[in-house]
N, C-alpha and C positions, 0 to 999 in steps of 0.2 A: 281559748285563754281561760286561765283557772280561773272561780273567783276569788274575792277578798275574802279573809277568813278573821271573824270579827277579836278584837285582842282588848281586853280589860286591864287596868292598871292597880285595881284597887279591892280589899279582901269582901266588903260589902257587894260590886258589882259581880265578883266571882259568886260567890253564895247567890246572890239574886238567881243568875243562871241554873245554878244544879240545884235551886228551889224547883224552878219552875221544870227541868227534867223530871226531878222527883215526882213531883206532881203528875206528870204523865205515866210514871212507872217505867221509866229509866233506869241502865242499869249507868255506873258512870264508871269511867277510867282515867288515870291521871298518868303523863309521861313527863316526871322532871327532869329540865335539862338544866344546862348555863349555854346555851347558845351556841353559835357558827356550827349548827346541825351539819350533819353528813350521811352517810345513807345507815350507819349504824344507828342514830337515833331516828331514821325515817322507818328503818326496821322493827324499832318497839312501835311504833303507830300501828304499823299493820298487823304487829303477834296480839297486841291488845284488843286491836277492834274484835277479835274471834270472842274477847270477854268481854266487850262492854257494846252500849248504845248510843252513847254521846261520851265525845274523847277531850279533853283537857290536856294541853302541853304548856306547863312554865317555863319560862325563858328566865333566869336570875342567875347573874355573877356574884356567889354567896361571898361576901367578903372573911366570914368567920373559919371559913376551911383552907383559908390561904397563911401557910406564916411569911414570917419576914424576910425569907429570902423566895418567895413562891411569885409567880409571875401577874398578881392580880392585874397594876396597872398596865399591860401589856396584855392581858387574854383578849381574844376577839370577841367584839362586841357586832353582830353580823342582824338585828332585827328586820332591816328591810327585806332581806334576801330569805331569814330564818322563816318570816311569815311567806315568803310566793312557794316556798319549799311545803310548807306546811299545807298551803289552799290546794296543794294539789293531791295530799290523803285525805284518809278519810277523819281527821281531826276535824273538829266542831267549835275549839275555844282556845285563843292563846293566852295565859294570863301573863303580863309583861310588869310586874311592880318594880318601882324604885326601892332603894336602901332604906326610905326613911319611910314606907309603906312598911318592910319586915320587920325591919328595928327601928319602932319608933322612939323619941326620946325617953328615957325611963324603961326603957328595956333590960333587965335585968337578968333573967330568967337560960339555962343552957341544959340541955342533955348530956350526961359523963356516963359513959359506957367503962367499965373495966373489962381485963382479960382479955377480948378479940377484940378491943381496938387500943389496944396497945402494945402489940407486937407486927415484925413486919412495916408496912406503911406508919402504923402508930408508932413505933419505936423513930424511921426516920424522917415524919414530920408528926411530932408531938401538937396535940392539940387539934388535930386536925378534921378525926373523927369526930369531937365533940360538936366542931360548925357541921359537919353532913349531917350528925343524927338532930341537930336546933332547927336547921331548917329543913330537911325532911321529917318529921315530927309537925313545926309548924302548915308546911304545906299542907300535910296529909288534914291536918285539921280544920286548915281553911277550906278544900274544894272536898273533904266527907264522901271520897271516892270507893266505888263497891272493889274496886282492885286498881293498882300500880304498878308499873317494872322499872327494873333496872338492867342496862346491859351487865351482860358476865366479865364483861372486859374488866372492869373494876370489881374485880370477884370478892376481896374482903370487905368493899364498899358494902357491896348486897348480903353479905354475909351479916355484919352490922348492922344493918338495918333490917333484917328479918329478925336479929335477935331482940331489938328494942321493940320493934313492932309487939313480939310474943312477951313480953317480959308488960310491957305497957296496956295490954290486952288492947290495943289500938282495931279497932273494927275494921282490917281493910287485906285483902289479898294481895299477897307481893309476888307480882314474877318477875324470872328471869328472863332477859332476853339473852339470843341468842348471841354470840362475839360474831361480827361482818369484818373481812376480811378484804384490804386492797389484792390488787393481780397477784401479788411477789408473796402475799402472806401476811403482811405488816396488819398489825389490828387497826380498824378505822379509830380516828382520834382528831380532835380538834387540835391538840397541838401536833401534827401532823406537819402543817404549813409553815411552822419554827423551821425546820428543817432545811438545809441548803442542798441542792443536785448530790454535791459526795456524800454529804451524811444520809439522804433518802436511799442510796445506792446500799450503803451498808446496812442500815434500819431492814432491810429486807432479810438481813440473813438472822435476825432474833428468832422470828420464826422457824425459821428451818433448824437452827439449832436446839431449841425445845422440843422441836420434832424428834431429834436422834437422840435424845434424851429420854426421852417417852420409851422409844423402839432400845434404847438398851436395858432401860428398867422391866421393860416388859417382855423381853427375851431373857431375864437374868440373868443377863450377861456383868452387871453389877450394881452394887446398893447402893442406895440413896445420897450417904454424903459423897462418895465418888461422883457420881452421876452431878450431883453439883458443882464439884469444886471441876469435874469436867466441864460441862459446860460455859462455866464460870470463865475460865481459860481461852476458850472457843469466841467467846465473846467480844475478850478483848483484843485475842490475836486477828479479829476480824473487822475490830479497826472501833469499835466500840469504845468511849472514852475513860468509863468507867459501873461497874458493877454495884448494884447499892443490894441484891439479894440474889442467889436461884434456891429458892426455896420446895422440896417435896411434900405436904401437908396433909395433914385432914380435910377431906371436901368440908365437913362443916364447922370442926372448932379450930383449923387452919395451924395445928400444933402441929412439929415436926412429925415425920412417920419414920418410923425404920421397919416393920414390917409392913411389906407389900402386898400380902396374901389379899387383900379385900382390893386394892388398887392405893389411889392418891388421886392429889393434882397438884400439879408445878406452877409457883407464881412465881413470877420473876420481873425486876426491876433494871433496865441499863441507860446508861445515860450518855448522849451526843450533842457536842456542843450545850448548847442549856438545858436541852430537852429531856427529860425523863422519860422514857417509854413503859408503859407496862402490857403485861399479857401473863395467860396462863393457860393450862391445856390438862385436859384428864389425864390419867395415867392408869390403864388399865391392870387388871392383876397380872400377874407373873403366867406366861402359856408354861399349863400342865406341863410338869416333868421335868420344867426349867430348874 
């Protein structure tokens, strides 16, 4: 039986802790979540421990990256289960704060990113960016971690936040984790469980459609808006409710691509019943001769 793996509530007791690593000459690593963990964020545990020596995971349902039509009071709230998940890596500290531990009264104070967070995701839930980059910002400053990840799943996410990191000169290594994958392809995700039998059945084919999307850009067989408004189509005839993007972009400033010659990557957004799904997938260059 695993053991207990000890969980702080409070930004003083956090610090206490990666006082006393520091002091030993610790390196430290932080994995932010919002909880109901699955094996995609048990996967950042284990790509970080290769970079650190005492590991940190938050647990916080950021209320400032949700708008008004966003599923706040309905996301899963899963801390019993999220810590036995947890006692069983090699994590070392949960910190679990309440609301009025982050934003305490008189909290004023927000990070606004322009340019990459506000296209894409920023364009379809405005404001949004600004809660991820407030509270990772805050995080990173409470536990003074020698590096961080973020899965690639939320690829503008991390794109974002590597840009504020560098722009803030913020002292802290960001990676990426790798995107974990259910059997069918569907990317792992907490809101996952929204999902009813018929809509899980088709959620499976997002994947596969980005796949021959990839493989027709990269056979040149055709350009990029094609390749979208293809897929786009693919999506909905496959029983998809609705398309909010399939976008071809820059791996780093996530601006439209129309030349191929270096590669891309495809993000894409589609939605089932309330669920929003997201994923994305490299797009290699174009095979010689294409």
């Amino acid at each position: 039986m695993a053991s207990q793996i000890p969980i702080v509530r409070t930004v003083s007791a956090l610090r206490h802790h990666v006082a006393l690593w520091r002091r030993d000459g610790y390196k430290v690593g932080l994995v932010p979540t919002m909880g109901a963990l699955h094996k995609g964020h048990l996967s950042l545990v284990d790509e970080i421990s290769q970079k650190a020596d005492k590991i940190i995971v938050s647990i916080f349902v950021n209320p400032t990256q949700f708008g008004k039509n966003d599923d706040l009071d309905v996301y899963p709230r899963r801390e019993k289960s999220d810590c036995e998940k947890l006692a069983k890596t090699s994590a070392n500290l949960v910190f679990v704060p309440p609301v009025a531990e982050m934003y305490p009264k008189g909290h004023v104070t927000s990070v606004t990113l322009s340019g990459i967070s506000e296209i894409l995701e920023g364009a379809e839930r405005p404001g949004h960016f600004d809660g991820v980059a407030t509270i990772v910002s805050k995080l990173l400053m409470q536990s003074q971690p020698d590096v961080a990840i973020f899965g690639e799943k939320d690829y503008q996410q991390l794109a974002v936040i590597r840009q504020f990191v560098r722009d803030l000169d913020i002292p802290v290594e960001i990676l990426g984790g790798g995107l974990v994958r259910e059997a069918d392809g569907l990317a792992y995700s907490s809101r996952n469980a929204y999902l009813n039998e018929k809509e899980r059945i088709i959620a499976g084919n997002f994947n596969r459609i980005l796949k021959a999307l990839c493989t027709a850009v990269e056979k040149g067989n055709c350009p990029p808006r094609a390749a979208e408004a293809s897929a786009t189509q693919a999506l909905l005839e496959a029983g998809f409710l609705s398309v909010d993007y399939v976008s071809i972009v820059h791996p780093q400033t996530l601006l439209p691509l129309s030349d191929m010659k270096d590669g891309g990557q495809v993000v894409a957004v589609a939605r089932l019943g309330g669920v929003r799904l997201l994923d994305n997938m490299k797009i290699n260059p174009p095979e010689s001769g294409s």
